[in-house]
The first five atom37 places (N, CA, C, CB, O) and aatype in JSON, in Angstrom:
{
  "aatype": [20, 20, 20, 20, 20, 20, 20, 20, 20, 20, 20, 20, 20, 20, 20, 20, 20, 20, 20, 20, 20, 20, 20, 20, 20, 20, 20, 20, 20, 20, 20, 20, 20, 20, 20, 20, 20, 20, 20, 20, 20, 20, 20, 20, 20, 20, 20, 20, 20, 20, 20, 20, 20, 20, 20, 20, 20, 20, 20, 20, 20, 20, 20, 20, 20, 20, 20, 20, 20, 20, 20, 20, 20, 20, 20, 20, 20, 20, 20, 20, 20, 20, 20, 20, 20, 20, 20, 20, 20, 20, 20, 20, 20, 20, 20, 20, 20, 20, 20, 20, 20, 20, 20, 20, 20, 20, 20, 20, 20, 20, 20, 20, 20, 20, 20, 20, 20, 20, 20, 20, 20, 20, 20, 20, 20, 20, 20, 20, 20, 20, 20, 20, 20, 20, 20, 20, 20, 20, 20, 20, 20],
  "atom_mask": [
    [1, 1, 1, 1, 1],
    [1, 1, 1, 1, 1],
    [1, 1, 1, 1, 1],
    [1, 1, 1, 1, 1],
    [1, 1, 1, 1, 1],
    [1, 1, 1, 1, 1],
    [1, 1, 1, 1, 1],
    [1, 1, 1, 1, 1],
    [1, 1, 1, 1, 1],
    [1, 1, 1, 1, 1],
    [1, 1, 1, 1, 1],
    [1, 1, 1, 1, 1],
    [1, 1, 1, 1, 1],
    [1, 1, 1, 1, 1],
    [1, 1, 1, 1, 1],
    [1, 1, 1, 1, 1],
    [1, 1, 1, 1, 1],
    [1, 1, 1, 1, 1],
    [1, 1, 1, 1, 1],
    [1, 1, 1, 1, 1],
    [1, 1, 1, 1, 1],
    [1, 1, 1, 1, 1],
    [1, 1, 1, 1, 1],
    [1, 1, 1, 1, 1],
    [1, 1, 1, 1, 1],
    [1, 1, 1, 1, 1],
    [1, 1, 1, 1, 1],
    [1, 1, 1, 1, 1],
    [1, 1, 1, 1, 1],
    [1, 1, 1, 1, 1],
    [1, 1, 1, 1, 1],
    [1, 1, 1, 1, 1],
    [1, 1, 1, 1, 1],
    [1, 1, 1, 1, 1],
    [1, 1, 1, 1, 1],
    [1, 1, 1, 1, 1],
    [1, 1, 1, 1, 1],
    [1, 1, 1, 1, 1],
    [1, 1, 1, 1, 1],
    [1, 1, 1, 1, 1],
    [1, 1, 1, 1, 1],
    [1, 1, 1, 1, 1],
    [1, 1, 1, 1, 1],
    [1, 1, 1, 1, 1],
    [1, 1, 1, 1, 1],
    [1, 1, 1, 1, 1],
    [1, 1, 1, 1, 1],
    [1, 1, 1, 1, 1],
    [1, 1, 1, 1, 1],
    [1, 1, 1, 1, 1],
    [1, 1, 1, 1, 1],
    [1, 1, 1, 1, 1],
    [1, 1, 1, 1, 1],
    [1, 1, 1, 1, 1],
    [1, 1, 1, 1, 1],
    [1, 1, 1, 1, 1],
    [1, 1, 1, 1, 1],
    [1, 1, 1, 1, 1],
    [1, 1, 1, 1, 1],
    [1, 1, 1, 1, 1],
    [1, 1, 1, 1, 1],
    [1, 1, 1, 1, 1],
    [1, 1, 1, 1, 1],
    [1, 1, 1, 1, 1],
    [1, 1, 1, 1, 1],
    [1, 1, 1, 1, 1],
    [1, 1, 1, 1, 1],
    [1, 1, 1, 1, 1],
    [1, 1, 1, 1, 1],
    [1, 1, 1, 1, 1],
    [1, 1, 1, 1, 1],
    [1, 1, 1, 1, 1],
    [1, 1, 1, 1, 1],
    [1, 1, 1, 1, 1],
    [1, 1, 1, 1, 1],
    [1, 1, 1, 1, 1],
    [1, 1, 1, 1, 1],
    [1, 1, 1, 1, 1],
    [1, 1, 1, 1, 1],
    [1, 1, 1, 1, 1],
    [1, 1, 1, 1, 1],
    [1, 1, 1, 1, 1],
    [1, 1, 1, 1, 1],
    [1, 1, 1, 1, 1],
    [1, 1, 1, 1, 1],
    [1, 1, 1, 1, 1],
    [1, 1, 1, 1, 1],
    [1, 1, 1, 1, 1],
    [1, 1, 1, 1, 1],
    [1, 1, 1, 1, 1],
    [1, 1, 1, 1, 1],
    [1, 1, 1, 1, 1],
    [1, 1, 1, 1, 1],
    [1, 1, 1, 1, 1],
    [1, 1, 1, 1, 1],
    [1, 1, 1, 1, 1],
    [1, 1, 1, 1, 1],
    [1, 1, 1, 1, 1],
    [1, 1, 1, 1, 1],
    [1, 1, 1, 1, 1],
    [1, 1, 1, 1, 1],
    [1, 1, 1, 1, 1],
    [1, 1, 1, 1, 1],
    [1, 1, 1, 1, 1],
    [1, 1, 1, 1, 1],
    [1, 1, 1, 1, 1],
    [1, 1, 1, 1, 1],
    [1, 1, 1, 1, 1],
    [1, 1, 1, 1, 1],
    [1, 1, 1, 1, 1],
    [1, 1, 1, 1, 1],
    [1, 1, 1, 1, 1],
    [1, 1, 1, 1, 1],
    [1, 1, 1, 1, 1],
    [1, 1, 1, 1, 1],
    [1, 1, 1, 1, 1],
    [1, 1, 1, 1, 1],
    [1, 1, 1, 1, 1],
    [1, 1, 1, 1, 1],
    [1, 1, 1, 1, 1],
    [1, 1, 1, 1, 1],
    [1, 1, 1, 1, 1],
    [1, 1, 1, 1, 1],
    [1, 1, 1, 1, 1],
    [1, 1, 1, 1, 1],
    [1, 1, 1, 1, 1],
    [1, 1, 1, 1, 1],
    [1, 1, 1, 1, 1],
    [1, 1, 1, 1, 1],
    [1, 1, 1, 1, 1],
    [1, 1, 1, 1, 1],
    [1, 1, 1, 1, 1],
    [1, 1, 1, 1, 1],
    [1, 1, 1, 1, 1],
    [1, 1, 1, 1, 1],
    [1, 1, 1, 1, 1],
    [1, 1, 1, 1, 1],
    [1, 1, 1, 1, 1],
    [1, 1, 1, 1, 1],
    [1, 1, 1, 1, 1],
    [1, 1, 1, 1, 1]
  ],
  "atom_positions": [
    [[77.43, -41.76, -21.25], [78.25, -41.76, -20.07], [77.36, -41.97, -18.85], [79.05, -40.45, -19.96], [76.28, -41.42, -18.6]],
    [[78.17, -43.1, -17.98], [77.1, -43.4, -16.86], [77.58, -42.03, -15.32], [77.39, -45.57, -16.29], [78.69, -41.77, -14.85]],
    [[76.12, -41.44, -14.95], [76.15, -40.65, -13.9], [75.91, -41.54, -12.82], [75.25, -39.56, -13.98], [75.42, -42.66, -12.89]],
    [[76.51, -40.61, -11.27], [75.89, -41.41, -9.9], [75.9, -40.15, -9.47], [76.73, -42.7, -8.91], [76.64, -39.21, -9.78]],
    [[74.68, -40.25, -8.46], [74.35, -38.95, -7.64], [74.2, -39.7, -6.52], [73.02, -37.95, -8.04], [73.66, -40.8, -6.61]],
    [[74.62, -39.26, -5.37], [74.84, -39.42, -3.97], [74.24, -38.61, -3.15], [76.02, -39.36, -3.67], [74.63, -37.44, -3.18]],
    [[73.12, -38.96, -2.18], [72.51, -38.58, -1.08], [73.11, -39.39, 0.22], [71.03, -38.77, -1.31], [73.66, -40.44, -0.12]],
    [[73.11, -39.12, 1.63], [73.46, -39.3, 2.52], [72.35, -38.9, 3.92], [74.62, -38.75, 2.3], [71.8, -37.81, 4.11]],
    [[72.23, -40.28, 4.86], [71.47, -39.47, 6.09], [71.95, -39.66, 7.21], [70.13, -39.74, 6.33], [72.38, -40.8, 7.37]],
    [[72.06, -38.85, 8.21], [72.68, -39.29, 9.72], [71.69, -39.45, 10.03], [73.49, -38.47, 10.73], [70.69, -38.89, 9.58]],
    [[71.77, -40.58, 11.18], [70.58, -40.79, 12.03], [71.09, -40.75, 13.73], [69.85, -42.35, 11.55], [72.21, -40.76, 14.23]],
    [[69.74, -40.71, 14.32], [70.1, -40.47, 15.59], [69.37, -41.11, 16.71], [70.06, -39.22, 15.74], [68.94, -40.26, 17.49]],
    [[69.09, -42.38, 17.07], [68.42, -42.71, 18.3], [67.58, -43.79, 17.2], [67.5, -41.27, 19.34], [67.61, -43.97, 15.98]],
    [[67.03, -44.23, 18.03], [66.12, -45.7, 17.48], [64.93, -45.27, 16.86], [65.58, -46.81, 18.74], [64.63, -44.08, 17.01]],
    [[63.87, -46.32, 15.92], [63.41, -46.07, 15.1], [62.18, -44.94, 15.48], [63.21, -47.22, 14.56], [61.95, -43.99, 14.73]],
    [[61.51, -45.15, 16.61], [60.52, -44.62, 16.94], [60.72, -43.24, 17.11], [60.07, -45.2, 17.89], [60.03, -42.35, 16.62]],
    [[61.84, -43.1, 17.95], [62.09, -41.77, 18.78], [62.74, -40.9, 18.31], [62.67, -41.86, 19.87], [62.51, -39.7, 18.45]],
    [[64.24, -41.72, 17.28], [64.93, -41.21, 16.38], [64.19, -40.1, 15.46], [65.41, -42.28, 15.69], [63.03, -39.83, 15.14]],
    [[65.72, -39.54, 15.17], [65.49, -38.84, 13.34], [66.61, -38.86, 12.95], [64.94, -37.2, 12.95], [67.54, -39.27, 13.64]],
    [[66.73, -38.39, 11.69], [68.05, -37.93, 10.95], [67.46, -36.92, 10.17], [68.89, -39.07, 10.02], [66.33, -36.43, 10.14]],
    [[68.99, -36.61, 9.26], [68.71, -35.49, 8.21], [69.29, -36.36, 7.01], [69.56, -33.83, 8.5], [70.05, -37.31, 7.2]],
    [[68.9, -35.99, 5.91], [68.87, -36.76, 4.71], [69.89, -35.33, 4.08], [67.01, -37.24, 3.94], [69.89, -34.4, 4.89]],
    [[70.49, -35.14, 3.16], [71.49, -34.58, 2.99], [71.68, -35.14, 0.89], [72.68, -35.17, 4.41], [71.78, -36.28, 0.45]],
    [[71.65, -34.04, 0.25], [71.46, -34.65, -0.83], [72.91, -33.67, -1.44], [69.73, -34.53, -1.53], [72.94, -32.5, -1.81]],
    [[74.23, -34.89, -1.34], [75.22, -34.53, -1.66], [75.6, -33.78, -3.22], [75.77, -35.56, -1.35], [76.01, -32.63, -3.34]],
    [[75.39, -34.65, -4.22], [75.05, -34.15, -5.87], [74.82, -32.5, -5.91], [73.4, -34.96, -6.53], [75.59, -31.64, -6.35]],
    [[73.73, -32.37, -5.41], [73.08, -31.3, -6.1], [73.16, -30.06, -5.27], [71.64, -31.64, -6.43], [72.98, -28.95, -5.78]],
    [[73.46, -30.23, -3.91], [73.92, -29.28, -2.63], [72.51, -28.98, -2.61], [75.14, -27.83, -2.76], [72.39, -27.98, -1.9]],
    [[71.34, -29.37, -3.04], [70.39, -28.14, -2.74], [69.97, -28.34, -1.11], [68.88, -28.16, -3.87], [69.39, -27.37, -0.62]],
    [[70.15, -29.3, -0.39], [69.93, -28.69, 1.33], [69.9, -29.93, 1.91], [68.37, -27.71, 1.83], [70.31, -30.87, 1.22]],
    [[69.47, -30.17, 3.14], [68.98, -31.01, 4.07], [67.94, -31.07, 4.89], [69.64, -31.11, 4.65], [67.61, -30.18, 5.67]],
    [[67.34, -32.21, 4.73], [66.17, -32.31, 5.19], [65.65, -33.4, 6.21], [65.56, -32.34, 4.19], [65.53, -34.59, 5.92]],
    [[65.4, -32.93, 7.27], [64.71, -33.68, 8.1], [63.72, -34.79, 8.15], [64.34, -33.04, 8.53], [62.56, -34.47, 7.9]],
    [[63.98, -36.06, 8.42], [63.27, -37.26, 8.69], [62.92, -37.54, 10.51], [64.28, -38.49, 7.99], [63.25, -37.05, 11.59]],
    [[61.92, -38.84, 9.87], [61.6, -38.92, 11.22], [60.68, -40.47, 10.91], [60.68, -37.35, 11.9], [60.11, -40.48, 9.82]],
    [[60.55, -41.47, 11.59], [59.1, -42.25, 11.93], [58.16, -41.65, 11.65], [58.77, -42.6, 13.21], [57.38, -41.95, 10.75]],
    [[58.08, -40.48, 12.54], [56.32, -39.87, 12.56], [55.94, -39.22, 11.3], [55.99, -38.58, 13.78], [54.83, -38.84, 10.94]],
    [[56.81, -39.17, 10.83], [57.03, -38.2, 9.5], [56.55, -39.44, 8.06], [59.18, -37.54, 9.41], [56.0, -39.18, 6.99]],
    [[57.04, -40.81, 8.64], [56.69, -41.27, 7.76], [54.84, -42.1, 7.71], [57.9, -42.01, 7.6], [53.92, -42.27, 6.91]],
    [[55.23, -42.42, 9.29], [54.17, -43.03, 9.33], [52.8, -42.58, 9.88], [54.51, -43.92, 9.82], [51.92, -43.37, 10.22]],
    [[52.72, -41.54, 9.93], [51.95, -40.23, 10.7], [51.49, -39.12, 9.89], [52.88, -39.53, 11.74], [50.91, -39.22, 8.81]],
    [[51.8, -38.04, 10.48], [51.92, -36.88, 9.72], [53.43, -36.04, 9.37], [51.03, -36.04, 10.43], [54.33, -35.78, 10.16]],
    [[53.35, -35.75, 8.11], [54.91, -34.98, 8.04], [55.39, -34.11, 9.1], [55.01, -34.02, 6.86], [56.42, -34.24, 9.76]],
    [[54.38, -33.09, 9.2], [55.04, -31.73, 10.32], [56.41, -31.63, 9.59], [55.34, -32.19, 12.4], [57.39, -32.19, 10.06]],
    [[56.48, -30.88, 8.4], [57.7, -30.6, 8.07], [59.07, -31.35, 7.66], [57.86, -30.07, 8.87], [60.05, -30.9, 7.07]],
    [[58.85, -32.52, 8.1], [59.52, -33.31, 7.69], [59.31, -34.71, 6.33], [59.71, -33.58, 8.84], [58.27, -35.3, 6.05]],
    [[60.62, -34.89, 5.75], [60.22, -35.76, 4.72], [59.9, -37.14, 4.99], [61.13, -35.76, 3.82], [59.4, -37.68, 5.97]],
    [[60.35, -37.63, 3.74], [60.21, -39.74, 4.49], [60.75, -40.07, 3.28], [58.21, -40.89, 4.88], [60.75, -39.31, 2.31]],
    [[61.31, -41.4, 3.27], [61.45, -42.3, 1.75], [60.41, -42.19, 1.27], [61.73, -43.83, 1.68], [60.42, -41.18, 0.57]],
    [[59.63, -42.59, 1.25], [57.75, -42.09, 0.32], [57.99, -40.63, -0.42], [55.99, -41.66, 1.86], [57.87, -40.69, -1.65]],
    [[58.27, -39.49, 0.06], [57.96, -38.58, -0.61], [59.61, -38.41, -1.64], [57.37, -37.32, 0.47], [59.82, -37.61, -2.56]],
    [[60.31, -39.17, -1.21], [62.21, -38.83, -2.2], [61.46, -39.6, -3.2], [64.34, -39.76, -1.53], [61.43, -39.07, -4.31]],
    [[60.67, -41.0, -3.04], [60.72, -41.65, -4.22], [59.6, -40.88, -4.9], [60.57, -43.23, -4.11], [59.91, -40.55, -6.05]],
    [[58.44, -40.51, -4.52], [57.3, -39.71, -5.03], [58.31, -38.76, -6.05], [56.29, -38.8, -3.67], [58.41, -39.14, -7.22]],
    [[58.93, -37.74, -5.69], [59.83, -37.13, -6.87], [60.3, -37.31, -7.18], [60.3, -36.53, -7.12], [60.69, -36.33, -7.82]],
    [[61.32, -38.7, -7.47], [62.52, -39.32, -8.16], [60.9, -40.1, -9.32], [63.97, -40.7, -6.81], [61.02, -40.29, -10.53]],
    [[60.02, -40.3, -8.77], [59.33, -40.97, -9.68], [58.35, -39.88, -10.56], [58.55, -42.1, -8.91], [57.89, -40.06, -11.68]],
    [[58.19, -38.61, -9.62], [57.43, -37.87, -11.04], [58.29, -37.13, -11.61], [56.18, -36.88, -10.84], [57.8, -36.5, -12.55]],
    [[59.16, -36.98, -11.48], [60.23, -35.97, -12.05], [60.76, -37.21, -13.46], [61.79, -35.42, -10.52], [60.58, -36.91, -14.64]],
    [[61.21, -38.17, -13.16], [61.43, -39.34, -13.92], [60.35, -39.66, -15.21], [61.4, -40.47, -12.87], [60.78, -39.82, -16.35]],
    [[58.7, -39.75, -14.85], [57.85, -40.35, -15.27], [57.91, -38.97, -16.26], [56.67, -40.93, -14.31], [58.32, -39.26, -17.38]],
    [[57.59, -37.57, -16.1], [57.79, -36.43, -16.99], [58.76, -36.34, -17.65], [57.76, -35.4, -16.49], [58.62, -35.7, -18.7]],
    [[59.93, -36.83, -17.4], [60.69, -36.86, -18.35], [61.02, -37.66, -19.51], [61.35, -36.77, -17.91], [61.88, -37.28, -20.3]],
    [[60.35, -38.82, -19.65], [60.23, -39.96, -20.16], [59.23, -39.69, -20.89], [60.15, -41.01, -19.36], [59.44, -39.77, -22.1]],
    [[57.91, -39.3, -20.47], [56.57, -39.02, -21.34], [57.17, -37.91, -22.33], [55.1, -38.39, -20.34], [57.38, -38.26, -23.49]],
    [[57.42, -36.72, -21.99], [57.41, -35.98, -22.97], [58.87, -36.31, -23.96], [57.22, -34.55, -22.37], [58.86, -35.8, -25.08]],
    [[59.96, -37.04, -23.58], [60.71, -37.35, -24.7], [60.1, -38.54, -25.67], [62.07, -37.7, -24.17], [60.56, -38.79, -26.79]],
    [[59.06, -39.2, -25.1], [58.33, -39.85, -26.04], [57.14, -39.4, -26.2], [58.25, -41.05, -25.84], [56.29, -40.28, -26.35]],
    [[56.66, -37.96, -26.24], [55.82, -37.67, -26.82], [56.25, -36.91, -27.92], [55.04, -37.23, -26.12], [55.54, -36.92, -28.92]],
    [[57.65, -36.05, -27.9], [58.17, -35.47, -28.73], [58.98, -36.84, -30.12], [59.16, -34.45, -27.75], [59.24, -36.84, -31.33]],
    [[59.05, -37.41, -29.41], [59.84, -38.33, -30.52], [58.43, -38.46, -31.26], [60.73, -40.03, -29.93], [58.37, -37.82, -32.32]],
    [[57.58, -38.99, -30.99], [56.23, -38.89, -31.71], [55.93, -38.22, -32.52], [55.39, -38.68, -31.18], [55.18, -38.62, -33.41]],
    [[56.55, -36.62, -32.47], [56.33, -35.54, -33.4], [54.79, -34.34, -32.34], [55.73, -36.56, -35.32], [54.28, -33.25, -32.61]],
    [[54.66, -35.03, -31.55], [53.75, -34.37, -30.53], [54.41, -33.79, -29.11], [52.68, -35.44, -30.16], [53.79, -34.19, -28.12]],
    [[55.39, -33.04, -28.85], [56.12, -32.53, -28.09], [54.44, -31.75, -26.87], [57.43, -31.41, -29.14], [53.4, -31.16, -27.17]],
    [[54.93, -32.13, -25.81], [54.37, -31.28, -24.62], [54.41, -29.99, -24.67], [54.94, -31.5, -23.5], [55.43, -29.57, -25.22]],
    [[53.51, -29.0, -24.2], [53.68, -27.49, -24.41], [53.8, -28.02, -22.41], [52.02, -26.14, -25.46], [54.49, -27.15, -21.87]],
    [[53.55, -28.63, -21.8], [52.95, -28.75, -20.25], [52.24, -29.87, -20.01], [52.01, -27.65, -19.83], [51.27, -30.28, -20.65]],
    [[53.12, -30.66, -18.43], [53.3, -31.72, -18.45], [53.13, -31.8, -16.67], [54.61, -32.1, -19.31], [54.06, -32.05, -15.9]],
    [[51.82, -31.54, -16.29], [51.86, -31.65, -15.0], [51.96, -33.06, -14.18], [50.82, -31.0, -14.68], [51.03, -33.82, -14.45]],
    [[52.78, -33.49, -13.35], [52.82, -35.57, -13.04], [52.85, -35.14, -11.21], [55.12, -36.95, -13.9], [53.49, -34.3, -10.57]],
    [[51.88, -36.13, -10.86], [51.74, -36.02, -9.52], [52.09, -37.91, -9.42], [49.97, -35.21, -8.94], [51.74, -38.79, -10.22]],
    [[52.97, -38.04, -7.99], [53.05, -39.47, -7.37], [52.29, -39.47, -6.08], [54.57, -39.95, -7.09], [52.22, -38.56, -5.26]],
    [[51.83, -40.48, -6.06], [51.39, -40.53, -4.49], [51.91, -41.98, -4.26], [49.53, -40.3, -4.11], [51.67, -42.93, -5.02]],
    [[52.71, -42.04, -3.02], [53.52, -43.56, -2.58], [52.76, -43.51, -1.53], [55.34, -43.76, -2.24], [52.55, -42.5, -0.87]],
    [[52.17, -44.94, -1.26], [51.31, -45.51, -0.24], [52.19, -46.49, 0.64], [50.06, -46.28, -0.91], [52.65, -47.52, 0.17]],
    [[52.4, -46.08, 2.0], [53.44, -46.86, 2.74], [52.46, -47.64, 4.0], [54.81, -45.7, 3.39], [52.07, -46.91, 4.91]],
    [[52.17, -48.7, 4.03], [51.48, -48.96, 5.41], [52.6, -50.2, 6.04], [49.58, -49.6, 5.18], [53.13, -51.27, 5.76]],
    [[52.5, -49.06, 7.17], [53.61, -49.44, 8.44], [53.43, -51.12, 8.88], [53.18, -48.33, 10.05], [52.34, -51.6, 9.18]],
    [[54.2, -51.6, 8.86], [54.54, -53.37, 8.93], [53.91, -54.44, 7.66], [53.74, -54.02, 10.51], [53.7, -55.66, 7.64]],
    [[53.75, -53.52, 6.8], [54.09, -53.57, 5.4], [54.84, -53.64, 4.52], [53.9, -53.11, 5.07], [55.33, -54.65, 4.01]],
    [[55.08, -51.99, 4.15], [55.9, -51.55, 3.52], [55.05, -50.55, 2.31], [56.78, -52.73, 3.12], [53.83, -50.44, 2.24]],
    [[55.97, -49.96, 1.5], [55.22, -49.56, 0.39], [54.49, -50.48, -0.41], [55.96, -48.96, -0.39], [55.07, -51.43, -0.93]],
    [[52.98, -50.24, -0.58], [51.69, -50.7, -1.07], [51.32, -50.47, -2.41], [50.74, -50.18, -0.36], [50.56, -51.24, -2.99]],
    [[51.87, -49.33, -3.02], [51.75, -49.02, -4.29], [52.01, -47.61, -4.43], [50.52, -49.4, -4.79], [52.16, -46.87, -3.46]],
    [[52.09, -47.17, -5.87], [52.35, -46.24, -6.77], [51.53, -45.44, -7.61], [52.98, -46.7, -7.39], [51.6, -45.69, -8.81]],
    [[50.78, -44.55, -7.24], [49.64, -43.62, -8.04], [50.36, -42.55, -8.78], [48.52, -42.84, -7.0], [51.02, -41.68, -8.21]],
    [[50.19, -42.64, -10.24], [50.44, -41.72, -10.97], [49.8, -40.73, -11.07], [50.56, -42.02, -11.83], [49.28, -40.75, -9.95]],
    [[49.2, -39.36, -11.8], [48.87, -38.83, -12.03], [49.01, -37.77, -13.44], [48.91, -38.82, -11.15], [49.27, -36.61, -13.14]],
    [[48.9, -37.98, -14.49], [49.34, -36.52, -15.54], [48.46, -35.91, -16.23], [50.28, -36.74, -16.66], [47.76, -36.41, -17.11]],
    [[48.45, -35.1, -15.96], [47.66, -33.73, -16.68], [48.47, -33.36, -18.19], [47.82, -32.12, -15.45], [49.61, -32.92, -18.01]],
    [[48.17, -33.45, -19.2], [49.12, -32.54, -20.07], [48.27, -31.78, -21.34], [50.42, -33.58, -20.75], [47.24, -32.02, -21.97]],
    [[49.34, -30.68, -21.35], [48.94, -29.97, -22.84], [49.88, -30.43, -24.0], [49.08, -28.24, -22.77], [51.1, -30.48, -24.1]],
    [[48.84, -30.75, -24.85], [49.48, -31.66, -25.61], [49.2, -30.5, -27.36], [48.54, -33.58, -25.39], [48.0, -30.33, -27.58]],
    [[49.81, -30.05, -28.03], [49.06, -29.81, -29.29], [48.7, -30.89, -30.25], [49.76, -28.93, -30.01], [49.67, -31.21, -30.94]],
    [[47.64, -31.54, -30.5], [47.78, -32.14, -31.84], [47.55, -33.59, -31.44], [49.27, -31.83, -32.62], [47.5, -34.45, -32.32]],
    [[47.41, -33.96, -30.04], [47.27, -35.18, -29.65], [45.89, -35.42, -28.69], [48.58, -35.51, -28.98], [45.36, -34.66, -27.88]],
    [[45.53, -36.75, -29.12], [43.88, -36.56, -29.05], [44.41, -37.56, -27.72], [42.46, -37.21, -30.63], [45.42, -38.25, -27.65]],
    [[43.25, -37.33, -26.63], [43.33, -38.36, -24.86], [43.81, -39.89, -25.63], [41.07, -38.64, -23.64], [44.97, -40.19, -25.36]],
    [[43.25, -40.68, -26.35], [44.19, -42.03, -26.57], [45.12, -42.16, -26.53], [44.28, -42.58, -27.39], [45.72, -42.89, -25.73]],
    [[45.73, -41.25, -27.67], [47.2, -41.13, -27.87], [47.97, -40.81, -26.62], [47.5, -40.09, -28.87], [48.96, -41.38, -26.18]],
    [[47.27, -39.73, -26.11], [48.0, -39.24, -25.1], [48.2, -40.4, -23.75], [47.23, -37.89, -24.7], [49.16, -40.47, -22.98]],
    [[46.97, -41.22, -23.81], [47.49, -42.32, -22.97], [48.2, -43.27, -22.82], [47.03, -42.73, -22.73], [48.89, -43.67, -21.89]],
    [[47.91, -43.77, -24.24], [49.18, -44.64, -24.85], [50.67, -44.28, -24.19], [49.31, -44.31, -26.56], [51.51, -44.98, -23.62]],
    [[50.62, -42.75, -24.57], [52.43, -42.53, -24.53], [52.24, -42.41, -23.23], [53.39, -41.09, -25.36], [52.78, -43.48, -22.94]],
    [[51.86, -41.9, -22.04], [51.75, -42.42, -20.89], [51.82, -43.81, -19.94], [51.0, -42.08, -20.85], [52.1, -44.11, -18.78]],
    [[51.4, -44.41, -21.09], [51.16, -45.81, -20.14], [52.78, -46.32, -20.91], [49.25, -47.11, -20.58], [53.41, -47.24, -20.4]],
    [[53.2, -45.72, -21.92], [54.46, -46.61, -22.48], [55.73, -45.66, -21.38], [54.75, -46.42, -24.74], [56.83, -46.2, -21.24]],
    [[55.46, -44.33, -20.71], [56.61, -43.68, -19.92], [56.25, -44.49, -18.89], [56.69, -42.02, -19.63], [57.3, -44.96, -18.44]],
    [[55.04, -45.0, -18.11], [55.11, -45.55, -17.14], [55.59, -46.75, -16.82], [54.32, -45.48, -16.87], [55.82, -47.11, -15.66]],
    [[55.86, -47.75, -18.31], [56.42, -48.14, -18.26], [58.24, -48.92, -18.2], [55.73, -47.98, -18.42], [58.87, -49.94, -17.91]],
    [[58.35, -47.68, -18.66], [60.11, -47.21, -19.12], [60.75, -46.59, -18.61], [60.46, -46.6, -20.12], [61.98, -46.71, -18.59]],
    [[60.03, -45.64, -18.0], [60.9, -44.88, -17.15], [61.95, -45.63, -16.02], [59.96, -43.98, -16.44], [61.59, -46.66, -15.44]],
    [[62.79, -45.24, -15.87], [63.98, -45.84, -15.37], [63.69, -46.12, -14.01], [65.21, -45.01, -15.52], [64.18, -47.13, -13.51]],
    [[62.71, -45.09, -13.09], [63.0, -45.12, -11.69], [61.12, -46.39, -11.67], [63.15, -42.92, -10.67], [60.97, -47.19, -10.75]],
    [[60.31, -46.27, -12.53], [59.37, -47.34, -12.89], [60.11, -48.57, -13.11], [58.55, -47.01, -14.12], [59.47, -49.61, -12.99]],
    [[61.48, -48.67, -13.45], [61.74, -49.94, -13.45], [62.55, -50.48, -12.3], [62.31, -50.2, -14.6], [62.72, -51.69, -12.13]],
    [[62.98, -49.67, -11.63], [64.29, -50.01, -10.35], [62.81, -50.42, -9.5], [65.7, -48.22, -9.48], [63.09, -51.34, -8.74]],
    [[61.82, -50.17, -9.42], [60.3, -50.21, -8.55], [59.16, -51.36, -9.46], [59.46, -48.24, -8.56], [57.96, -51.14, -9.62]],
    [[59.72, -52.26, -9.82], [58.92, -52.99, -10.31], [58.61, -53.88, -10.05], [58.99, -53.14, -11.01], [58.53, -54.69, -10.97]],
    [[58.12, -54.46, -8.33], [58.19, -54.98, -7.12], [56.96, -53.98, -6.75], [59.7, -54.95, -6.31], [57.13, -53.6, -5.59]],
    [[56.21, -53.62, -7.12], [56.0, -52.49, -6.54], [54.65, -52.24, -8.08], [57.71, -51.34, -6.23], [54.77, -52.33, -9.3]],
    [[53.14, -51.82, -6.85], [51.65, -51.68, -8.03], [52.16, -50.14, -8.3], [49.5, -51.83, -7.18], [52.45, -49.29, -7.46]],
    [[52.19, -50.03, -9.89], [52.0, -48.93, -10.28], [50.78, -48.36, -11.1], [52.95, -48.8, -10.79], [51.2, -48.45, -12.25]],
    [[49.59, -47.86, -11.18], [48.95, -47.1, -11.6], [49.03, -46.16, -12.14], [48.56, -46.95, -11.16], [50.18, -45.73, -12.17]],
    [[47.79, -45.17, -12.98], [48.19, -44.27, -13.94], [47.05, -43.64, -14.23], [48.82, -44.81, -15.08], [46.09, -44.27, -14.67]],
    [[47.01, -42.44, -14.05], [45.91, -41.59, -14.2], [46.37, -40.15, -15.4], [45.5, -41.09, -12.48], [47.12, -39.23, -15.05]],
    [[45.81, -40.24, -16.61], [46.24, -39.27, -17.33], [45.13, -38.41, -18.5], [47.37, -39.94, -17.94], [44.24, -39.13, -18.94]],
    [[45.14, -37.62, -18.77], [43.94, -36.9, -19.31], [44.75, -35.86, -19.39], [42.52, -36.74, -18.5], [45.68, -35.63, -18.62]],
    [[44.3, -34.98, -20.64], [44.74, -33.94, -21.22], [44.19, -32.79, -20.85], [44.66, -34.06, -22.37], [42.97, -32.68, -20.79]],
    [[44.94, -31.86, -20.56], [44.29, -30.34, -20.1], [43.15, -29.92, -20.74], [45.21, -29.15, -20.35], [42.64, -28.84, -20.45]]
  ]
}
């Protein structure tokens, strides 16, 4: 069965000066403040598209690795995934740094990269972003 989850942002004043709040309808968990400076600067508390996709992409990329590490017969005990999205202003986003740490029982760093480099490739929100350098950094606890 196909899901849709719905986020929403008001905005307020032009790009520079402006902000909005980003509003993540689905899940109620809150609203959160944007901004320019936020994206192209420093946060100060506030989010940016860079950091929604940073967790739509490690939350995604972990979920994908360990259902194909378990289909493997090598299930994750712990599955730490860091994103880092690189945005340079009159650009755009520049690329995609992975990161995974995992505890693996029974699976030696090859293997473990393998099934890494095959979630990085499959994962769903890795493919809506495939326009886009993705990288991959993974090693076992």
């Amino acid at each position: 069965m196909a899901t849709t989850r719905q986020a929403h942002t008001n905005w307020e004043g032009n790009l520079l000066e402006g902000k909005g709040v980003v509003t993540f309808d689905s899940s109620g968990i809150g609203d959160y403040p944007v901004s320019w400076p936020a994206r192209s600067e420093q946060a100060n508390g506030k989010t940016s598209p860079e950091e929604l996709i940073a967790a739509a992409h490690s939350s995604c990329f972990s979920m994908a690795l360990s259902h194909g590490l378990a289909q493997a017969g090598t299930a994750p005990t712990r599955l730490d995934t860091k994103a880092e999205v690189t945005f340079q202003p009159g650009t755009g986003i520049t690329g995609i740094h992975l990161t995974v740490v995992g505890e693996v029982p029974g699976l030696d760093e090859a293997g473990f990269m393998k099934a890494a480099e095959d979630a990085k490739a499959n994962c769903p929100v890795s493919q809506a972003l495939t326009g886009t350098t993705i990288t991959l950094s993974a090693s076992l606890a």
